[in-house]
C-alpha positions in Angstrom: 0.0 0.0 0.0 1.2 3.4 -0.5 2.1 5.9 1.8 -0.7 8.4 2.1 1.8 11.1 2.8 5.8 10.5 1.5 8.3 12.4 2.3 9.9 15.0 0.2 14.0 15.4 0.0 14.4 18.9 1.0 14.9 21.2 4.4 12.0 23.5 4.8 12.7 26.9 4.0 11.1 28.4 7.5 13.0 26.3 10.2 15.8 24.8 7.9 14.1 21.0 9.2 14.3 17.8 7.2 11.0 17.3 7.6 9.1 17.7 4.1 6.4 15.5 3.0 3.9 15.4 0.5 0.5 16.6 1.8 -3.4 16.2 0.9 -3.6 18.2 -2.5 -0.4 17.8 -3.2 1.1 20.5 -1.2 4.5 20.2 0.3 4.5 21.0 3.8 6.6 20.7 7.3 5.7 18.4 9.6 7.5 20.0 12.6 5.3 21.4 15.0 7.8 24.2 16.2 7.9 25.1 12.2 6.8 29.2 12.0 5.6 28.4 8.4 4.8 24.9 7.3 3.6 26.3 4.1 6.7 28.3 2.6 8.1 25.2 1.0 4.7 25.3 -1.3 4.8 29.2 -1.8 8.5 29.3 -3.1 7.1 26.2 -5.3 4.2 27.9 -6.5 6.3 31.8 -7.3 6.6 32.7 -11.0 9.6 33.7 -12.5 9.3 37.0 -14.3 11.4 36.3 -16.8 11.3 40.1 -18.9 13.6 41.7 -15.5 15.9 39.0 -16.0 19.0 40.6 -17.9 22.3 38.2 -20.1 25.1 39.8 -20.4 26.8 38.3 -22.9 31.1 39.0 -23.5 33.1 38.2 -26.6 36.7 36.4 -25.7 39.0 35.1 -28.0 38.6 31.3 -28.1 41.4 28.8 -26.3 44.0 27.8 -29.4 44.4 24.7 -28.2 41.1 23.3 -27.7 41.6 23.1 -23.9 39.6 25.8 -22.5 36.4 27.6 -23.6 38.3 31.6 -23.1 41.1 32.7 -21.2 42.3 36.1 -22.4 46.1 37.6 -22.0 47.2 34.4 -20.2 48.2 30.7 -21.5 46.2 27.6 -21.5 49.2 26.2 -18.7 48.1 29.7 -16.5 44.7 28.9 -17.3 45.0 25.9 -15.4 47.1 27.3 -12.8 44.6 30.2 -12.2 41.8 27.5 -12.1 43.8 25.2 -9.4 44.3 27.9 -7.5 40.6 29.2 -7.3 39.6 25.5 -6.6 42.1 25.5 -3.7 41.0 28.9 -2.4 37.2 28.1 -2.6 38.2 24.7 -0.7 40.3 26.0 2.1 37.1 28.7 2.6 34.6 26.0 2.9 36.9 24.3 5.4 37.4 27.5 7.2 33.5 28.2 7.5 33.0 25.0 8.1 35.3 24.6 11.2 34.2 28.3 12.6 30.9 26.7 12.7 31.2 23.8 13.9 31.5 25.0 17.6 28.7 27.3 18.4 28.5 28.5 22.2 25.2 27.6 22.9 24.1 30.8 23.9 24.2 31.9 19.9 22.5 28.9 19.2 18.7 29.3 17.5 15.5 26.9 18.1 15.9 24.8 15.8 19.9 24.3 15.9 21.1 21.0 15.5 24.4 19.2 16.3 26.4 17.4 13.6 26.7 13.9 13.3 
């Protein structure tokens, strides 16, 4: 038999919970009860897109010679990569510095719904 109400992968958008599922109508909803709005995950699903104050901006670059790269202006395909590795290990050591600032909250900063890491 199938379940009446399944959940739905997801945090809610109000408390930041796990705790989606799919309710009568169709509606995705929180099931926590300290949740301040059960219904935002719906709303945000429901919002249209305007998409006339959306704006491209498009940019011409000279195209990589050897194949390798889709642009990199005034620089090599072997500083390409260098530039690349280096903004991967910048946006890594970040993470990992975010990361580790938040992993030990005092508990007076904490909010409601906080929730410890497993």
């Amino acid at each position: 038999m199938p379940d009446l109400h399944p959940t739905v992968q997801g945090r809610c958008p109000a408390c930041r919970g796990e705790s989606l599922f799919l309710g009568s109508g169709g509606y995705v909803t929180c099931a926590r009860l300290d949740c301040p709005d059960p219904e935002a995950a719906t709303r945000l699903l429901e919002q249209r897109v305007d998409y006339s104050k959306i704006r491209v901006i498009r940019g011409w670059y000279p195209a990589c010679d050897e194949g390798r790269h889709p642009q990199h202006p005034d620089c090599t395909c072997d500083e390409a990569d260098r530039i690349a590795a280096a903004g991967r290990k910048f946006m890594d050591d970040a993470a990992r510095a975010i990361d580790t600032l938040t992993s030990d909250v005092p508990a007076a900063l904490r909010g409601p719904n906080w929730k410890e890491r497993s």
